[in-house]
C-alpha positions as CSV (number, residue, x, y, z in Angstrom):
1,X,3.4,12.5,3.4
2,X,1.8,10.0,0.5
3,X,0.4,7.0,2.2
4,X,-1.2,4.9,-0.2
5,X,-2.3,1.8,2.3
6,X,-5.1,2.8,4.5
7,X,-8.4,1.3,5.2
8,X,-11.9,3.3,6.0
9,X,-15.3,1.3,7.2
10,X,-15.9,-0.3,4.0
11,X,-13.5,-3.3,5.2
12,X,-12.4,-2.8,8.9
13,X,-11.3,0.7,9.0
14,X,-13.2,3.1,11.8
15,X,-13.6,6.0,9.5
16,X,-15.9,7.2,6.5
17,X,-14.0,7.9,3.6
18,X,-14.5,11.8,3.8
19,X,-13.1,11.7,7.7
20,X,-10.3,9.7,6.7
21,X,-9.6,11.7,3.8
22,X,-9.8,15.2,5.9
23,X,-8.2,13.9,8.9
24,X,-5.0,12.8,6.5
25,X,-5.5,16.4,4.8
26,X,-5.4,18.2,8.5
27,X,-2.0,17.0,9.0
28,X,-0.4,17.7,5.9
29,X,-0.7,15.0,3.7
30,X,-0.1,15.2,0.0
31,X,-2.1,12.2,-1.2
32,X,-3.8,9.3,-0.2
33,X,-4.8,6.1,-1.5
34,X,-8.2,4.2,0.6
35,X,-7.4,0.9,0.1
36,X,-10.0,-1.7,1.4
37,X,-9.6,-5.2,2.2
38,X,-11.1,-6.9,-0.7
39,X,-11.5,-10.9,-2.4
40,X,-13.4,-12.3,-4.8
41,X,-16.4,-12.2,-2.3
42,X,-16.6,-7.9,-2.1
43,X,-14.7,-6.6,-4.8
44,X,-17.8,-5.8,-6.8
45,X,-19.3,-3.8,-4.4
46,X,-16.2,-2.5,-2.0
47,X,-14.4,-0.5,-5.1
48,X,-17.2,1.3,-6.3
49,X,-17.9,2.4,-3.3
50,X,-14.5,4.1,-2.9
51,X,-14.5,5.3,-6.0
52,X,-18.0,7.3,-5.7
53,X,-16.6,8.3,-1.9
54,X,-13.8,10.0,-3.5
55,X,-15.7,11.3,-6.9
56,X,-18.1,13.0,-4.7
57,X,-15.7,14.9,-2.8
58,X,-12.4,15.6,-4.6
59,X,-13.3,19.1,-6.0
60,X,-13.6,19.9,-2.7
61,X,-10.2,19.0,-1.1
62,X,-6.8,20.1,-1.7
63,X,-5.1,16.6,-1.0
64,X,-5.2,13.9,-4.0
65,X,-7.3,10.9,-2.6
66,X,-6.8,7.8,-4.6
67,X,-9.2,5.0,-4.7
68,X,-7.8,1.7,-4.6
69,X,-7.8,-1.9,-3.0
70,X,-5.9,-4.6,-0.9
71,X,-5.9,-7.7,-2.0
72,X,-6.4,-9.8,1.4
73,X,-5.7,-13.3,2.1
74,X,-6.7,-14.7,-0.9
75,X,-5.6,-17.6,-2.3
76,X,-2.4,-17.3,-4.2
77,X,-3.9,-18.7,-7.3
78,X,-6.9,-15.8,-7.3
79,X,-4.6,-13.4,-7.3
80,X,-4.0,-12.6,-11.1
81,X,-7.3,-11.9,-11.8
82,X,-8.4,-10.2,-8.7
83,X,-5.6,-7.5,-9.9
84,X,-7.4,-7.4,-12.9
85,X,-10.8,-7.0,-11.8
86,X,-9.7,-4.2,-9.0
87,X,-8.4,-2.2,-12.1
88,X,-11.4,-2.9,-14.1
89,X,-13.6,-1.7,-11.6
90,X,-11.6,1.7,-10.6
91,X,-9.0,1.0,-8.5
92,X,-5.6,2.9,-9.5
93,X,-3.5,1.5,-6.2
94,X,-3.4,-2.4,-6.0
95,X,-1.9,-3.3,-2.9
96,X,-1.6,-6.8,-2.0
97,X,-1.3,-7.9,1.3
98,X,1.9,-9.8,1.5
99,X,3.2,-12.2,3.9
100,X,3.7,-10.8,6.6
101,X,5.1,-12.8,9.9
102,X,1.8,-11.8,12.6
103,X,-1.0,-13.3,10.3
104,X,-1.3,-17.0,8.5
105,X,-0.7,-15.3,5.2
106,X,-0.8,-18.1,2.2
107,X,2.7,-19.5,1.2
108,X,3.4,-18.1,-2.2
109,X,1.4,-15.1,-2.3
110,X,4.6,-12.9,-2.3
111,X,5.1,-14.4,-5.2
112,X,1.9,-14.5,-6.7
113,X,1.4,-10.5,-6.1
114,X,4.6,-9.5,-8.2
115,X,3.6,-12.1,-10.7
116,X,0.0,-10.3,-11.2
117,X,2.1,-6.9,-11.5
118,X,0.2,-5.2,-8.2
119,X,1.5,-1.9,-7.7
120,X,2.7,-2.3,-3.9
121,X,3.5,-5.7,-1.9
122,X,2.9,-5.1,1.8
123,X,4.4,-6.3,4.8
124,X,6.1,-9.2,3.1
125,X,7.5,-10.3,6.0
126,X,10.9,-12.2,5.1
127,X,10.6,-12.3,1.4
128,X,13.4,-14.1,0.2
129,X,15.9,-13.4,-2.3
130,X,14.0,-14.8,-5.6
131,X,11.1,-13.4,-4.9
132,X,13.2,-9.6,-4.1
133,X,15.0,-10.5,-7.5
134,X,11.7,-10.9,-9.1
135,X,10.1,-7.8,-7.5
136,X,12.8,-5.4,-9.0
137,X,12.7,-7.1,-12.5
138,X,8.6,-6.8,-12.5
139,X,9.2,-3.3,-11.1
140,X,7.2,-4.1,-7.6
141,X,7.4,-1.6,-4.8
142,X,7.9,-3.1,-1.4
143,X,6.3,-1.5,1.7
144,X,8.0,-0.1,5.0
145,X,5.2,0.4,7.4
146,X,4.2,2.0,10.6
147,X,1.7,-0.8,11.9
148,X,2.0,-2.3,14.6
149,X,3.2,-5.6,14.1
150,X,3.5,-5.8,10.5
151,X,6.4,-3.5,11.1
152,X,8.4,-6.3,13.0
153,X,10.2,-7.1,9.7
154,X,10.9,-3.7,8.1
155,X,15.0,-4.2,8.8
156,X,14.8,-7.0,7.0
157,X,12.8,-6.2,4.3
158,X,15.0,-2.7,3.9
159,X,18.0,-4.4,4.4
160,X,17.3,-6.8,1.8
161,X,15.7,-4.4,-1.2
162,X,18.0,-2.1,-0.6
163,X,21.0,-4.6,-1.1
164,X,19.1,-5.9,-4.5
165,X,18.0,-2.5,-5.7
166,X,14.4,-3.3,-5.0
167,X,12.1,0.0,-4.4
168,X,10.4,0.6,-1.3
169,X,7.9,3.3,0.0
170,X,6.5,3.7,3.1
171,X,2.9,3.4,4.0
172,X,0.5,3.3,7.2
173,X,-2.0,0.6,6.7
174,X,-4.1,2.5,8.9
175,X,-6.9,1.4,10.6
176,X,-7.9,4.3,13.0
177,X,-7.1,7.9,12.9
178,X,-4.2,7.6,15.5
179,X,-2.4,5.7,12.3
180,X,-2.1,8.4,10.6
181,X,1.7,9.8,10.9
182,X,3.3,12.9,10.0
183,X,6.6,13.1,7.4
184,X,8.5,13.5,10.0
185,X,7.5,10.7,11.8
186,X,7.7,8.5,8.6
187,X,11.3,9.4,8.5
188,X,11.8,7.8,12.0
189,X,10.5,4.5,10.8
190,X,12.4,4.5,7.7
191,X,15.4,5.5,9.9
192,X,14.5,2.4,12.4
193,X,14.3,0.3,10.0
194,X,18.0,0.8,9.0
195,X,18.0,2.9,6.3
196,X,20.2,5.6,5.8
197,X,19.3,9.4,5.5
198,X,21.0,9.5,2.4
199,X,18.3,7.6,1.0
200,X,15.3,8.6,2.8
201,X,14.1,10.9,0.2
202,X,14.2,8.4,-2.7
203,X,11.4,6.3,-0.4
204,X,9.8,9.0,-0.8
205,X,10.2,9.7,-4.4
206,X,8.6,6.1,-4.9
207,X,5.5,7.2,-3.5
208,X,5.1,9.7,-5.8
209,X,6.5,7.8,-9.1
210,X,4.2,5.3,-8.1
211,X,1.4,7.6,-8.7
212,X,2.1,9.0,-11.9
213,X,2.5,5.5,-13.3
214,X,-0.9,4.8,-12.2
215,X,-2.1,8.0,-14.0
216,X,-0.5,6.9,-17.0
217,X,-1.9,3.5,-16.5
218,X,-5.5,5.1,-15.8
């Protein structure tokens, strides 16, 4: 399993980075990214933080723990430049939180997260057809999750990428360590969802393309 959307207690996450990290390790995950709520009002001090939690430890474990960051609620506008300044400041996974249908999530910041070239768009809820053209021409990977909730529109956002040619991984978003989720029980999402076995494993080959671009990037 690569999950590169989860959340430890430097935004609203339960666990310490190093619990998180071990806890994803115990049950056979590959990598994983720690990606904090952040705007322009913790950026500067959340990042940092993740990156020193993960510096201090990675010699030490054998999964690959990624720091990164998830752009929350932020005005569509701010967006560009917050993607900017995550990098800047360490993070190699730039999630943003997209528009999903159980929050009051911004008109337009779909949009405005492919625009700004963030590596995954979460949850987006029912993204509509421009903005699922414009994801696959910048590239954007969309995300099938496991939360709660957010997870009311995977059909139709796998339905719709799939019938564009828009790539799709599937992430967590966890909050607590009950979150976490085994392969095999990301394939049962990805199967509820709608989407064929036949292409199950490509999901998962996004996960993994997605981090070697952010190595090249980095």
């Amino acid at each position: 399993m690569i999950d590169l959307h989860t959340h430890s207690f430097f935004s609203d996450g339960e666990l310490i980075p190093s619990e998180l990290i071990r806890r994803a390790e115990a049950i056979g995950y590959q990598a994983i990214a720690i990606t904090d709520h952040i705007d322009a009002s913790n950026i500067d001090s959340v990042i940092p933080k993740i990156v020193q939690a993960i510096n201090k430890i990675k010699d030490y474990i054998s999964i690959y723990a990624i720091p990164g960051a998830e752009i929350t609620h932020a005005p569509p506008q701010t967006i560009p430049e917050l993607v900017k300044e995550a990098r800047r400041l360490g993070a190699k996974i730039v999630v943003v939180h997209g528009e999903t249908i159980v929050e009051p999530v911004t008109q337009g910041t779909n949009r405005a997260a492919i625009e700004a070239g963030a590596d995954i768009l979460a949850h987006p809820g029912l993204i509509t057809e421009d903005d699922l053209l414009f994801a696959k021409e910048k590239d954007i990977v969309l995300e099938i999750t496991s939360r709660k909730g957010h997870s009311l529109t995977n059909g139709h956002v796998a339905k719709e990428a799939l019938r564009l040619g828009v790539r799709l991984c599937i992430n967590t978003d966890s909050h607590s360590p009950s979150d976490l989720i085994t392969k095999t029980f990301a394939i049962r999402v990805l199967s509820g969802a709608g989407i064929e076995d036949s292409l199950i494993s490509s999901i998962f080959e996004n996960s993994k393309l997605l981090i070697e671009k952010t190595l090249r990037r980095n």
